[in-house]
N, C-alpha and C positions, 0 to 999 in steps of 0.2 A: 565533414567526412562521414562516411556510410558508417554503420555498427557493422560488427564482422559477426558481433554475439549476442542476443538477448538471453539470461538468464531468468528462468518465470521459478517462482516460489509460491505456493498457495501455502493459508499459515493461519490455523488453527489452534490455538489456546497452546499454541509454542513457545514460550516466554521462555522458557527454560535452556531450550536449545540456539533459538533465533540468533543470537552474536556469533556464536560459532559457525551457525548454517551460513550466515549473510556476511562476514570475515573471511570464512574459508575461498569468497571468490572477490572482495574489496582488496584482500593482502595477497592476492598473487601476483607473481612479479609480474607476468604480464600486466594485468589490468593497471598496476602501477606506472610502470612505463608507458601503455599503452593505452591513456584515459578516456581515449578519444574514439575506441575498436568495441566496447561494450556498453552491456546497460541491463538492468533488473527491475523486473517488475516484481512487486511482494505482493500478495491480494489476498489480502486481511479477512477470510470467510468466517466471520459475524463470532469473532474473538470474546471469550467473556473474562477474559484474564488481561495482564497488561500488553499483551503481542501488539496489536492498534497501536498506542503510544509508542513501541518499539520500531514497528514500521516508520511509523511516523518522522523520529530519529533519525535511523538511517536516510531516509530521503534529503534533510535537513543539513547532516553531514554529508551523503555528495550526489549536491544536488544537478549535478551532470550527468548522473547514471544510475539515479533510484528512483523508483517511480511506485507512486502507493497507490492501492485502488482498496476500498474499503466497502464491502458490500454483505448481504444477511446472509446468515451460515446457507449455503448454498449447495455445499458438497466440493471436493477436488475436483470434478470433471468442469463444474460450473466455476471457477476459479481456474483451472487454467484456460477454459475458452475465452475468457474477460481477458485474459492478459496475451493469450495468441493475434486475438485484434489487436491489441495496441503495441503489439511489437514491431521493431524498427531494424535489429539485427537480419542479416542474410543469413545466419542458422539461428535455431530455438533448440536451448538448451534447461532439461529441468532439473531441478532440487530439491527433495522434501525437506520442511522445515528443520528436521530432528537427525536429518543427515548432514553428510560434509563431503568436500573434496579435500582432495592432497594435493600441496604444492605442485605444480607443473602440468596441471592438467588444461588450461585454457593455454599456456605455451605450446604444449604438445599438439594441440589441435591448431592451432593457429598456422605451426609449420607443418602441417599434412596438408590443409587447404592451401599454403605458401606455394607448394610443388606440383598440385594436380587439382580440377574441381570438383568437387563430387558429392552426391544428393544426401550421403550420410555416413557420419563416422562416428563407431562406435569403440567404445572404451571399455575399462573393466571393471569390476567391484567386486565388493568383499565383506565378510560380515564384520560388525566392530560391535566389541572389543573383541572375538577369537578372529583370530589372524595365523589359520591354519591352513596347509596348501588345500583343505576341502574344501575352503569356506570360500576362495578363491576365484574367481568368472573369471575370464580373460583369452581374447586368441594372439597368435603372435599379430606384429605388426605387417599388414600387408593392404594391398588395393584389389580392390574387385572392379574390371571391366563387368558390361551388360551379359556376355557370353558364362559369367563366373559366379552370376550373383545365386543360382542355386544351388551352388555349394557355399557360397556365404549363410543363405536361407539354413541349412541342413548346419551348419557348422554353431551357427547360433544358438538354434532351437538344442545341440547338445549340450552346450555349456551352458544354459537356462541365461541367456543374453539378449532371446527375444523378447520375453514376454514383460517386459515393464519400458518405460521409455527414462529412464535414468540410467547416465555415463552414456548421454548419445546426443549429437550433434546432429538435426533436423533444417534440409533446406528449408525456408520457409517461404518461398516461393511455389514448391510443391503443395505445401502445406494449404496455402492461398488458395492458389488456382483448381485447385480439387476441393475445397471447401471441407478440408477433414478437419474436423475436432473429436473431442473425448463425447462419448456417450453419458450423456446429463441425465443422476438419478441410477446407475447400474455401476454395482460394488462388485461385478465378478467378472473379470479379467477384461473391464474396460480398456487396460492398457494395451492390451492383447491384440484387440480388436483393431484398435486405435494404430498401432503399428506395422498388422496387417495392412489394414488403407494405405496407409503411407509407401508400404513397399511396391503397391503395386507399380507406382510410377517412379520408381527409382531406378537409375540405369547406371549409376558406379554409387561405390561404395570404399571404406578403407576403413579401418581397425588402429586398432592403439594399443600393444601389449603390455600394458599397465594398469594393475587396479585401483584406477586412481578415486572411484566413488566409495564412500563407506557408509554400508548401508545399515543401519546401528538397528541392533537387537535390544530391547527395552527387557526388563524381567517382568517373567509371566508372557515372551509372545512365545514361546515353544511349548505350553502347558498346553495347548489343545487350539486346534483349528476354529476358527468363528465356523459355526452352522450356516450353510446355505441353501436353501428349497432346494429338492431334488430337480424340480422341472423348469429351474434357474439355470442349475448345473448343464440338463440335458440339451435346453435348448440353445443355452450359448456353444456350448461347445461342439453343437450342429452347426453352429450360424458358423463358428472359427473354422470350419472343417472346411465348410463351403466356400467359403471366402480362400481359405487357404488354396483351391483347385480353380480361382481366376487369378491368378499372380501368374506374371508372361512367360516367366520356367519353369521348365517341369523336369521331374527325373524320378526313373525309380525311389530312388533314396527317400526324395523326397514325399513323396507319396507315401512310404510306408511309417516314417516317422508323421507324418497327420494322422493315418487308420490308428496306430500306436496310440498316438495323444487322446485322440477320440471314445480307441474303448476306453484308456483308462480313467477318461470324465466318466462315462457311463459305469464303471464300477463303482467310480465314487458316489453316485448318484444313487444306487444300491445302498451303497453303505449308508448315504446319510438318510434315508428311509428309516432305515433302523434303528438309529442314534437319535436320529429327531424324532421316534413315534409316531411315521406316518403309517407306519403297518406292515406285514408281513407280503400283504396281496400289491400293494402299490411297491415295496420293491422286487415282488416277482415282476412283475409290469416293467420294468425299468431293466431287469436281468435279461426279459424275451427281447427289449429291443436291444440292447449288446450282443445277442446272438444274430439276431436279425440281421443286424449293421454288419457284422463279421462277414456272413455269410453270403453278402451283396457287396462289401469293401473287399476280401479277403484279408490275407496276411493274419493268419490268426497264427499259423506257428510261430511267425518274427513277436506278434505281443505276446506269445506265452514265455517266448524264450527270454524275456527283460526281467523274471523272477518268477524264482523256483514254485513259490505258493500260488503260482496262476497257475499252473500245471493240475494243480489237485483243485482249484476253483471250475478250472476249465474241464474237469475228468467227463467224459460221456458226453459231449455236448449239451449238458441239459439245464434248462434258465432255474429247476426246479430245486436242483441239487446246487448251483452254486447259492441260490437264496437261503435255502437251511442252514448251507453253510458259514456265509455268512452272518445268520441270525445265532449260529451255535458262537461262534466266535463273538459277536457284543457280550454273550452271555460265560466266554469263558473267555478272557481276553488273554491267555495265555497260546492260544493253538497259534496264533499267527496274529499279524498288522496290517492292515491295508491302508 
């Protein structure tokens, strides 16, 4: 009988987590009744802790639907492309080690694909342990015909549901035949990118109003952003921009939410000039081209109007006064937050 679901897990020095992560989808009712509809690839990226041996285990206990692939730390992008080849489900679904689902979550998807076919369903998530209505992603449940999916696109990218590929149900046929994988080696919104590709040839879509992924908050991840090159920042989020204007719908809406997204990489790109010590002159550099970009994209009133301290960033048009400004701010970090 065909796999309805591969389930892919990359799994790094996760000893900690891994029974839970790899439980949360062996104990659901579905996959219990249903022994015959799934299957999980774990890929053991060059573990120095006991995760290996634990992989190993789990396969051993069911060995009809766990599959290990053991290979040298490699990265996440390089673990889950190892385990996209060797998948057998007609969707691909992911799981970070340290995460979990919730009971009914491969049920739930099981009967939206039971009723209609469609290139990709996504679900919802939440932070764990606060389990507050902010912490919350989710749209109601519904289907997107081809005619709908840019409002799906715009609908997404609101409730921050595009940009990672967890709580989402991936044809894998599309997947194939477009030869998309994760970009091997790039820690800045590969996922992003990665789902960008995908959507271009997607032509329905359906939702799940449940936040059935939990995407667990470690202590110490909310103390400070990892640093990333400013000209990491700027050019991916050129490449995201562009990419996002060959996808087969278009709309207003949707248009303005990219220029939006774009300066505000480029503001961050500013900022982390500053933070990282690359200098005052290389984040004026980085400021002229946010104006630039504006001044050729438009929509500069819609991005000043998403917060009030872009108002006084953006005063005068000038690349010169928001960099002092922002330099004044590292230096008093009371004026405001970017």
């Amino acid at each position: 009988m065909k796999r309805l679901v591969t389930v892919i897990i990359p799994v790094h020095n996760a000893a900690a987590f891994l029974k839970r992560g790899v439980e949360c989808v062996t104990q659901q009712s579905f996959a219990i009744s249903h022994p015959n509809l799934w299957e999980m690839i774990l890929v053991n990226d060059g573990s120095t802790d006991n995760s290996g041996e634990l992989c190993d285990y789990y396969a051993a206990k069911y060995p009809n639907n766990v599959r290990v692939v053991h290979q040298k730390n490699s990265g996440v992008g390089k673990a889950r492309n190892v385990a996209l080849e060797l998948a057998q489900g007609e969707y691909v679904n992911f799981l970070d080690a340290d995460d979990f689902y919730d009971e009914g979550y491969l049920a739930d998807f099981a009967d939206v694909v039971s009723q209609v076919q469609v290139d990709l369903v996504v679900q919802g998530y939440r932070n764990f342990p606060i389990d507050e209505p902010e912490h919350r992603h989710f749209l109601r449940s519904e289907f997107y015909n081809h005619g709908q999916l840019g409002q799906f696109y715009c609908d997404l990218k609101r409730d921050y549901l595009f940009f990672t590929p967890i709580a989402k149900f991936f044809k894998r046929s599309i997947l194939h035949n477009h030869h998309i994988q994760f970009i091997e080696g790039l820690h800045y919104f590969e996922d992003y990118l990665f789902n960008l590709e995908f959507m271009r040839y997607v032509n329905s879509a359906a939702t799940i109003g449940v936040p059935y992924y939990n995407y667990v908050q470690h202590e110490g991840d909310r103390l400070g952003r990892k640093y990333t090159n400013p000209s990491v920042i700027a050019d991916i989020s050129k490449r995201i921009f562009e990419q996002s204007q060959l996808l087969p719908y278009k709309s207003p809406e949707q248009y303005e939410l990219d220029c939006k997204e774009y300066y505000s990489a480029l503001l961050h790109a500013v900022s982390h000039c500053i933070k990282g010590g690359n200098g005052i002159k290389e984040a004026y550099r980085y400021a002229c081209l946010l104006f630039k970009s504006i001044e050729f994209y438009g929509h500069k009133t819609a991005f000043v109007a998403t917060d009030f301290r872009l108002r006084l960033l953006m005063l005068g048009n000038s690349s010169l006064w928001l960099t002092l400004l922002m330099f004044l701010r590292s230096k008093n970090n009371y004026v405001f937050r970017i």
